[in-house]
Each structure stands twice: as C-alpha cells, then as structure tokens.
N, C-alpha and C positions, 0 to 999 in steps of 0.2 A: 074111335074118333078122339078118345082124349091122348090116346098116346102120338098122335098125328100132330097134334097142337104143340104139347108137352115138346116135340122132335121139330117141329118150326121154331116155338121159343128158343130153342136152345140154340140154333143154328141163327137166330137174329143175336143174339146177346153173343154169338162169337166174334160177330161182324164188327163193332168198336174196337174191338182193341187191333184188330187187323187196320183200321182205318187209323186209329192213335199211331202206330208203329210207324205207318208211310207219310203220314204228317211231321212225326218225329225226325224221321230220316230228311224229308223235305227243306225242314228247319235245322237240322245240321249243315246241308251242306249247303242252306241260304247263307249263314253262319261262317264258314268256311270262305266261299267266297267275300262278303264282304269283309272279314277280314283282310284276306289277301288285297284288297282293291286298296285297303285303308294303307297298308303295307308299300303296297306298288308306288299311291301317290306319294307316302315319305320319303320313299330311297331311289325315286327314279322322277326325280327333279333337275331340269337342265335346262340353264338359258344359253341360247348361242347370242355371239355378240354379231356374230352375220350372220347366219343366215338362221331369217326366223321360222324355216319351213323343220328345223332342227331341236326347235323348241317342244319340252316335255313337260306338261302338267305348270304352264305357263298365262296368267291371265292378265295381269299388268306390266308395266314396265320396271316396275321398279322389285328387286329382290325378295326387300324385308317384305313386301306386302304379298307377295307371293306368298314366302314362306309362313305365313301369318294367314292367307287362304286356305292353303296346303295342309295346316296346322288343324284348320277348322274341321275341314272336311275328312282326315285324317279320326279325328274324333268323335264326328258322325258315322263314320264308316265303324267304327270301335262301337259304339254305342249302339247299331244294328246288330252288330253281328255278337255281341253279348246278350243281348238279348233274344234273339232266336237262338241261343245255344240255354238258355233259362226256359224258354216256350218248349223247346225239346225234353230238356231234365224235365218239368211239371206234366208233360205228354208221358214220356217215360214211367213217372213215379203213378200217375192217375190208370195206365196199364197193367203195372203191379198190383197196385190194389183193388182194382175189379179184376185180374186173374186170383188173386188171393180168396177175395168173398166166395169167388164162384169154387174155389177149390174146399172151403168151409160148409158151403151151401152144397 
C-alpha cells in the first residue's frame, strides 16, 4: 500500500512541470505573435488618396494622427509580447528548479 502511494506521488509531482513546459510554450508563441502584429502595424501603413477600400492600418483622416495611433498601438503590441516572453523565462526557470529539487530529493 505504501509503495502504491509513494508511485502516485511521484507520478502527481511529474505532472507540473509537464503543464509549466505547455504553458511556457503557449506564451512564447503568444509572444511571437504579438510581436509580429506590433511589426505588421509599423511597416504596413498605407493611405490611399482614392480609393479608400486600399487603405492599411488607417483610422483618421489625417496622417500624423495615424501615425501617432499606429505609434501607440505598436507599443502595446511590444509591451504584450514582452512580457509573455518574461511569463515564459519565469515558467521556464520555476521548471528548472522543481526538476532540480526533485533530482536532490
């Protein structure tokens, strides 16, 4: 009986870090994307002066305030996706070290 237990513990306590890894992964490639999005909106900016069905990543009419939207949201995008790549490293590093314990223990 106690070796039954002793062999379920063990098999619960592997289970985190298997969940940390896909979490980790999850947040990379959240990470990833909004980067790229942050990206996309910088360098694929385009007002047509006719026809407005041609228009990219366009909200007012006027340029600078665009650019000045684009600008923000651009930064938002950056500031997601730095941080799920931070949520990942701390997933990462918190895996390590419950694999380490457990290799100690």
């Amino acid at each position: 009986m106690k070796e039954k237990l002793k062999s379920l513990f063990s098999q619960i306590k592997s289970k985190p870090k298997i969940i940390l890894i896909i979490i980790s992964i999850i947040f990379i490639v959240l990470g990833i994307v909004c980067i790229s999005k942050a990206f996309d909106l910088k360098n694929n900016y385009y007002m047509s002066s006719s026809y407005s069905t041609l228009n990219k990543h366009v909200y007012v009419g006027g340029d600078a305030y665009n650019y000045i939207i684009n600008a923000n949201y651009f930064t938002g995008y950056i500031a997601l996706g730095s941080a799920c790549f931070i949520c990942s490293t701390l997933l990462i590093a918190t895996n390590l070290l419950l694999k380490n314990s457990n290799e100690r223990n």
